[in-house]
C-alpha positions as CSV (number, residue, x, y, z in Angstrom):
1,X,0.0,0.0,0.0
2,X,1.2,3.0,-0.5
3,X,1.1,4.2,3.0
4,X,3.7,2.3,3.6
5,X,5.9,3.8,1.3
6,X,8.8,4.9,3.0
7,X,10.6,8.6,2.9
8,X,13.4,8.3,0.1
9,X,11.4,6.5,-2.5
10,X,9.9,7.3,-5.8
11,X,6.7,7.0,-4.8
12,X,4.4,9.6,-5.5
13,X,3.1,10.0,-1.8
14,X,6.6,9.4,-0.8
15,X,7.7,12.6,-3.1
16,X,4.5,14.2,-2.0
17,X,5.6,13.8,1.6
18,X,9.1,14.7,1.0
19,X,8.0,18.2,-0.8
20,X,5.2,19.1,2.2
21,X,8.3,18.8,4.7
22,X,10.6,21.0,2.5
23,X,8.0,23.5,2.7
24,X,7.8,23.1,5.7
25,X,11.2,23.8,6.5
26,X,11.2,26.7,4.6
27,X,8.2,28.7,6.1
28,X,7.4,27.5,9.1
29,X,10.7,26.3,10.9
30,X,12.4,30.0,11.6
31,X,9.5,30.7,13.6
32,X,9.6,27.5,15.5
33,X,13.0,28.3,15.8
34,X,12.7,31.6,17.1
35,X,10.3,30.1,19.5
36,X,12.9,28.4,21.3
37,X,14.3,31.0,23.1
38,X,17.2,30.7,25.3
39,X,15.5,31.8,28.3
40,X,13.1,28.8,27.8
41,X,15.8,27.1,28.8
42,X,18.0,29.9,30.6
43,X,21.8,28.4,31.9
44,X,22.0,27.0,35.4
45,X,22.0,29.4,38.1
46,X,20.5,32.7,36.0
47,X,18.4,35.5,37.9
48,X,17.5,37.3,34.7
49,X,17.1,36.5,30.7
50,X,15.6,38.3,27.8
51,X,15.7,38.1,24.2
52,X,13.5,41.1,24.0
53,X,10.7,39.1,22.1
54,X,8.3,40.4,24.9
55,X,7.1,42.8,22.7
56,X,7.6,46.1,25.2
57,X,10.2,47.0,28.2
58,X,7.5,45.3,30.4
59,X,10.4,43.2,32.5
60,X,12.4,46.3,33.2
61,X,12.5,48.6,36.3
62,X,13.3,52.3,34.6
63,X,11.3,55.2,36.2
64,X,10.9,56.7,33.1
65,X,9.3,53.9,31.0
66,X,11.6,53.6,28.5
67,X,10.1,56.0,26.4
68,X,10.7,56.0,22.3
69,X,13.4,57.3,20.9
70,X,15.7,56.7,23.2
71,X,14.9,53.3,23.7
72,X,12.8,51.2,20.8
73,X,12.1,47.2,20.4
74,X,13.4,47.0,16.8
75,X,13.3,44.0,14.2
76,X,17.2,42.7,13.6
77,X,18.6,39.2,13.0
78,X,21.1,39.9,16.1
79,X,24.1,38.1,16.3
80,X,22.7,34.7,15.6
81,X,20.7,36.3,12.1
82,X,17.7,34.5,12.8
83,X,14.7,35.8,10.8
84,X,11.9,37.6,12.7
85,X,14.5,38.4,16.2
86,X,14.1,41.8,17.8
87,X,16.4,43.7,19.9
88,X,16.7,46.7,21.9
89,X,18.3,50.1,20.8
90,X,19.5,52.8,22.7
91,X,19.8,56.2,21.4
92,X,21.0,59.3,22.5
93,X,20.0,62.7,21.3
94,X,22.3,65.3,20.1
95,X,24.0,66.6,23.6
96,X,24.7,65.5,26.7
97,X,22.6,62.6,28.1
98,X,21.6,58.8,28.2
99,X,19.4,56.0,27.5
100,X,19.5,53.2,29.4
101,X,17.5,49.8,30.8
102,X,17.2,48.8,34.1
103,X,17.2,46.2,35.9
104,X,16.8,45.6,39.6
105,X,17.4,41.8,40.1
106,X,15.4,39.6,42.5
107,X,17.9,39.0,44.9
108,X,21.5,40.6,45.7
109,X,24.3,38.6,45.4
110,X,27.7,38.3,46.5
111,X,28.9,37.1,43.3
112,X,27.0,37.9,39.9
113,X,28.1,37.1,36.2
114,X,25.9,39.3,33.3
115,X,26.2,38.7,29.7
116,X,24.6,40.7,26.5
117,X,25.4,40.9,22.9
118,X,26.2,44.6,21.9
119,X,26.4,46.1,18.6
120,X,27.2,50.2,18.4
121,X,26.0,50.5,14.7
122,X,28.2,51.3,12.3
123,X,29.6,54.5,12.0
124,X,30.0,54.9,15.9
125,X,32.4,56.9,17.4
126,X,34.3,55.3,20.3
127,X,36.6,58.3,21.0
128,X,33.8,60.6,22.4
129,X,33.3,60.7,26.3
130,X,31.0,58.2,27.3
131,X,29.6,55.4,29.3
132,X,28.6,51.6,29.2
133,X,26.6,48.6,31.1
134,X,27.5,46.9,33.9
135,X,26.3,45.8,37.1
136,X,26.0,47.6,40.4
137,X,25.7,46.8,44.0
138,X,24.0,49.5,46.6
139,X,21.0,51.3,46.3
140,X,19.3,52.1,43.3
141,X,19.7,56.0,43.6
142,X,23.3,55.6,43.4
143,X,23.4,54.5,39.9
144,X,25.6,56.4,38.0
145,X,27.2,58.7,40.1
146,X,30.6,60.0,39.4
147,X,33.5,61.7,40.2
148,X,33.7,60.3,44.7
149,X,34.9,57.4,46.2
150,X,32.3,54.8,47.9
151,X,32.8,54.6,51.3
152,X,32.4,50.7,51.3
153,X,28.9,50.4,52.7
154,X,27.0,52.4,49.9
155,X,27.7,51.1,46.5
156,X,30.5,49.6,44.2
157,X,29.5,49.3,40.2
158,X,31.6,48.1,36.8
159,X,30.9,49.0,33.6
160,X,32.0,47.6,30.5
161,X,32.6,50.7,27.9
162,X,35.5,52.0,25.2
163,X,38.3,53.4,27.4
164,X,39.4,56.8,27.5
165,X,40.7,58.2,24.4
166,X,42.2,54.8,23.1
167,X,38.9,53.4,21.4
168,X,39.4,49.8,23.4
169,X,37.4,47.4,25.6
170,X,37.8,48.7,29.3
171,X,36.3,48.1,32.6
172,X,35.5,51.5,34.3
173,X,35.2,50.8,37.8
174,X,34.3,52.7,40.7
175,X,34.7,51.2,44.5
176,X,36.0,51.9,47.9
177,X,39.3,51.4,47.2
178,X,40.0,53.1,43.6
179,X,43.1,55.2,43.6
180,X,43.9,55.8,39.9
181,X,42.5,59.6,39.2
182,X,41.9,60.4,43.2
183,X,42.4,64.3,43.9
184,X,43.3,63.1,47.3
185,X,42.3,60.5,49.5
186,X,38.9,62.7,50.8
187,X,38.4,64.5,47.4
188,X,37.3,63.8,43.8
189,X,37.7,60.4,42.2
190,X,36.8,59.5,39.1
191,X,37.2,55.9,38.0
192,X,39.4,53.1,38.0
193,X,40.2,51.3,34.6
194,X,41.0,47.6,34.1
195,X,43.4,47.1,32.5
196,X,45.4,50.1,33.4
197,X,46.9,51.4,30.1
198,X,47.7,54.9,30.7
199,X,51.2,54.3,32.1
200,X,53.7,51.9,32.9
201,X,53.2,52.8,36.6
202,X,54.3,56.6,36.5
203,X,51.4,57.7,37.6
204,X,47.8,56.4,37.4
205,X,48.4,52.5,37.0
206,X,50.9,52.1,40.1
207,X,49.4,48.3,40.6
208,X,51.6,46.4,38.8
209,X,48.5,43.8,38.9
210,X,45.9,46.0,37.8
211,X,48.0,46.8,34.2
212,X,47.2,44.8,31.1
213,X,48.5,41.3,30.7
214,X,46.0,40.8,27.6
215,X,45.3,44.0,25.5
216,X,41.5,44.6,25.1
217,X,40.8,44.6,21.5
218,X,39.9,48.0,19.9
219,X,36.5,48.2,19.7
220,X,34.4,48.3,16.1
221,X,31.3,49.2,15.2
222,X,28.7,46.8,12.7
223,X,29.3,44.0,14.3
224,X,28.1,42.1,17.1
225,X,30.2,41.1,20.4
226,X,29.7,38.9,23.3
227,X,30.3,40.4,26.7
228,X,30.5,38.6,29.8
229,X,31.4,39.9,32.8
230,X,31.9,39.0,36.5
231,X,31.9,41.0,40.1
232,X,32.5,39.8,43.3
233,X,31.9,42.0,46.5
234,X,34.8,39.8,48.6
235,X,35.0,39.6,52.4
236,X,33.9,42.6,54.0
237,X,37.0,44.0,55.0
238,X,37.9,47.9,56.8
239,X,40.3,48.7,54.1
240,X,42.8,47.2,51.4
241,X,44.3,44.7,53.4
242,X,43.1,41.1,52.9
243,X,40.3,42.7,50.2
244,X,39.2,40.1,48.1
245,X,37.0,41.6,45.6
246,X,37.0,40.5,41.9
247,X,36.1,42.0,38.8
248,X,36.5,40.2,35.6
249,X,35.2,40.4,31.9
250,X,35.4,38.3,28.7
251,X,35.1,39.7,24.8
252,X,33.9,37.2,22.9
253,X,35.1,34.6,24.8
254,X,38.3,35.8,25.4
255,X,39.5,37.0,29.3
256,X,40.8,40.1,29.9
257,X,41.3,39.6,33.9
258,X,41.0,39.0,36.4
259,X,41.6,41.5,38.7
260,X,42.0,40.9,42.4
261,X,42.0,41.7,45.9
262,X,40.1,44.9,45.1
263,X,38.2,46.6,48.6
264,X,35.1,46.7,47.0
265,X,32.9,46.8,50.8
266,X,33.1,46.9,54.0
267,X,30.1,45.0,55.1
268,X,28.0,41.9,54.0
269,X,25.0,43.5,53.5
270,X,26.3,45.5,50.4
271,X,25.6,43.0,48.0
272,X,25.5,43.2,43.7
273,X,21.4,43.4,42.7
274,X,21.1,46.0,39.5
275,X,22.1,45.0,36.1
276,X,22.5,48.3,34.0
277,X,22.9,48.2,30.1
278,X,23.5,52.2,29.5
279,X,24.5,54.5,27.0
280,X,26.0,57.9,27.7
281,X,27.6,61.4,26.1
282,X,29.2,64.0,28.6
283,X,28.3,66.2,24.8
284,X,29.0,66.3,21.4
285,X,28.5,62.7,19.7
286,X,27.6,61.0,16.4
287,X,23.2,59.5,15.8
288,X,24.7,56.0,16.4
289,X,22.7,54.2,18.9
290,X,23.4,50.7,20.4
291,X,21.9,47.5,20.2
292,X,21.3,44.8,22.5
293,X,20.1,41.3,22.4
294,X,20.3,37.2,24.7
295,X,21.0,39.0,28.2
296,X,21.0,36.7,31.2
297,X,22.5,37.3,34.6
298,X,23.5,34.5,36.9
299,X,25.0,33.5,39.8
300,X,27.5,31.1,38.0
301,X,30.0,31.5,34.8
302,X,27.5,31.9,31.7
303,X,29.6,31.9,28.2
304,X,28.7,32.8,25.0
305,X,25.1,31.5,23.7
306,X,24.9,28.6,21.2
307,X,23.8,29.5,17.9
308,X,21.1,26.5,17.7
309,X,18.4,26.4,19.5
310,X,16.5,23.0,19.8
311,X,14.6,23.4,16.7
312,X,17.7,24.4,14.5
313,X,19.6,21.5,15.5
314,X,17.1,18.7,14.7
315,X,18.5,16.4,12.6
316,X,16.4,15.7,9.0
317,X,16.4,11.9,9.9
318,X,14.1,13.2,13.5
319,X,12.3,15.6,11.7
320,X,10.9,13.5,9.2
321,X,10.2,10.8,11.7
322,X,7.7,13.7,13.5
323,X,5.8,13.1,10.3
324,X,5.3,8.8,10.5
């Protein structure tokens, strides 16, 4: 009968069956695909994931709502170019100012890794005075300040942005115990950057540790990058001695720490709970925005996402036998 004509012959069921699958394939399996987002299975240990295939900024905290332009859900293939993704873009308007997503986590944590794919589109200047994402411990109304040390029981925060004036990869941190571009030990600070690259230890990057052993890449725009970054809080301690705060960050896989024995606290209770992806211009910059896509934050090492999803990788043997 010919019902039990099996797949691969020349019967005309068979070919009949053979051509529905095809078509199959072709129309309907990048949206079963897309279906299988990462975060419907999210890696062991996460707090946080989005794809941003909610459909609106629903899962973030901002207290302005994400309002359009600055920040828009837009169709893109992201860095996987699957057909039908979406991701979020930040833009700035001319001037100084900022867009940004926020994300205050359900839990603090001693230890937090955050990952996102980032693309500044092309065109983008990296030599203009800005800032990145990262996370942040302490309390929400703390995020983003500048330019003063944290006393180690009100916040510590990394963020993962081009360094100054050299167009690479940095981590700009601040912390309890920064001491690159202090005033004086009671005065102005601005960040710490890791690696150190302004000097050979002259000045800012006296830490022999804290200088480069890897040279971040230089930093382009058009194209997509993993970023995967780590910070630890350490033991509480009252000042740089026996500090064991860690930051850490990976580009594309690749590590560019780690960095240790920072004095990032002074007490347990200041704890890492805000995941910040950020964009912003002390003034004059290009129309560029950034975009963003496959974030997840988690309590254990993450790594770059795999570029099948459960769907993508079915063999053609299994999904032919979903059709006996």
């Amino acid at each position: 009968m010919d019902d039990q004509i099996p797949y691969g012959t020349t019967g005309h069921r068979g070919r009949g069956r053979l051509m529905a699958l095809a078509a199959f394939m072709s129309c309907v399996l990048p949206a079963l695909a897309l279906a299988q987002s990462e975060c419907a299975s999210a890696p062991a240990g996460s707090v946080f994931c989005t794809g941003f295939e909610e459909g609106n900024f629903g899962l973030w905290n901002d207290w302005d709502g994400n309002p359009s332009p600055t920040n828009t859900l837009v169709a893109d293939p992201g860095p996987f170019n699957i057909p039908g993704n979406h991701v979020a873009r930040l833009f700035v308007p001319p001037g100084r100012g900022s867009a940004d997503l926020t994300k205050v986590l359900p839990g603090t944590y001693d230890v937090l890794y955050a990952r996102w794919y980032v693309k500044w589109e092309a065109g983008f200047d990296f030599f203009t005075m800005q800032h990145g994402s990262g996370l942040h411990a302490g309390d929400r109304a703390l995020l983003g300040r500048s330019d003063y040390r944290p006393n180690g029981s009100d916040w510590f925060t990394a963020w993962i942005e081009p360094g100054y004036a050299n167009g690479r990869f940095n981590a700009y941190a601040y912390y309890p115990g920064m001491y690159m571009n202090c005033v004086d030990p009671n005065g102005a600070c601005w960040g710490d950057s890791f690696p150190c690259t302004t000097d050979e230890g002259q000045s800012f990057c006296t830490i022999p540790g804290h200088r480069e052993t890897v040279m971040p890449p230089l930093m382009q725009s058009g194209r997509w990058y993993c970023i995967e970054m780590m910070l630890g809080g350490g033991s509480p301690t009252a000042g740089t001695a026996g500090a064991g705060g860690v930051l850490d960050y990976w580009v594309d896989g690749v590590e560019m720490g780690p960095w240790n024995d920072l004095w990032l606290r002074n007490t347990s209770q200041l704890r890492v709970g805000i995941l910040w992806l950020n964009l912003f211009f002390h003034g004059t910059h290009g129309a560029q925005g950034v975009l963003f896509d496959d974030v997840v934050v988690s309590t254990s090492p993450i790594g770059p996402r795999s570029a099948s999803t459960p769907i993508e990788s079915m063999t053609w043997g299994a999904l032919k036998g979903s059709f006996r």
